[in-house]
N, C-alpha and C positions, 0 to 999 in steps of 0.2 A: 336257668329256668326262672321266668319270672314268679313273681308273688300268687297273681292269679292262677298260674296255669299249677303252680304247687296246690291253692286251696281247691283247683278241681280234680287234681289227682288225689288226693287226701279224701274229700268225697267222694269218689267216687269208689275209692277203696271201701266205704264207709256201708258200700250195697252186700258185698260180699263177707263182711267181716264178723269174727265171734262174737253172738248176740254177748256175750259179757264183756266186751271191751266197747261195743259198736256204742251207745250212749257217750262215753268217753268221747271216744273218736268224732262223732259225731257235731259234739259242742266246742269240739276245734274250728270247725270250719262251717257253723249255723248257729245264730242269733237262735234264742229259744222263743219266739214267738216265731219261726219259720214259715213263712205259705210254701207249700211242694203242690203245683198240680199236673198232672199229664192225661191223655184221655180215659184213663182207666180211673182214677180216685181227683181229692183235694181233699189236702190239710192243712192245720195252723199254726203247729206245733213240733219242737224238736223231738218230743215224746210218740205222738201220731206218727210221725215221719219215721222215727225206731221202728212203731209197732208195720209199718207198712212196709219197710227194707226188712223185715222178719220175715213175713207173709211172699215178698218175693225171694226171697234168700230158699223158704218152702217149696216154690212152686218149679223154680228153677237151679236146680240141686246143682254147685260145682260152677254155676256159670258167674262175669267180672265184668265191670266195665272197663274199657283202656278212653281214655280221655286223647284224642286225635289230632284235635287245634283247639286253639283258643285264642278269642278275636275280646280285646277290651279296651273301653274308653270310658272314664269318668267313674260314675258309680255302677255300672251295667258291663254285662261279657254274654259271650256265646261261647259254646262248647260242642264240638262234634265230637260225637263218642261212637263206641263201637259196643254191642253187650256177645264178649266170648263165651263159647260154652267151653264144657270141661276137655273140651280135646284142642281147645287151644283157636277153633277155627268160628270167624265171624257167625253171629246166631239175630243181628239183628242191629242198624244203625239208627241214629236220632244225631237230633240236636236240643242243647238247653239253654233256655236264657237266664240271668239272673242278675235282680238287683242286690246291691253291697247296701252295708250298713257296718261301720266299728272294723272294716275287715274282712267281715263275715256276710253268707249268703244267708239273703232276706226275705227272698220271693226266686222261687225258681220252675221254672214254667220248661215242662221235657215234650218233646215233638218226638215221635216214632218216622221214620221215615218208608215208604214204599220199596218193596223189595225190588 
């Protein structure tokens, strides 16, 4: 497994995970100046980006990302993911891009994709 494709499964573990470890977790794999935007919000912050993976962790009770591929050159990668719900079965796909910095994501920009 490459490096990249570890710090987007790490991420993305990071949607669904116990708001008391999620911060932790979090600052593995994002710069704490973070930009996160997708159509619904934008943030600047590895804090923001907590309180906003809380708020869907809320609305979407039980459901994960699985991180599908991942495409990287230089400082920059793409991400197709998949968002499970709790029965295990697709609820919803995207793609995300992001730029690196030190290792970690810097700017990450998530696309919802058409059902």
């Amino acid at each position: 497994m490459s490096e990249r494709r570890k710090l987007w499964d790490d991420y993305a573990a990071c949607w669904s995970a116990d708001p008391s470890i999620r911060p932790t977790a979090l600052g593995a794999v994002a710069v704490d100046d973070v930009a996160y935007r997708d159509p619904g919000t934008e943030v600047g912050s590895r804090a923001e980006l907590d309180a906003y993976m809380s708020g869907f962790a809320g609305a979407f009770p039980g459901h994960r990302f699985r991180i599908d591929e991942v495409l990287d050159h230089h400082d920059r990668s793409l991400a197709r993911w998949t968002q499970v719900g709790p029965d295990g079965e697709p609820f919803m796909t995207g793609v995300s891009s992001a730029v690196h910095r030190d290792g970690l994501l810097a700017d990450v920009t998530g696309f919802f994709l058409p059902a």
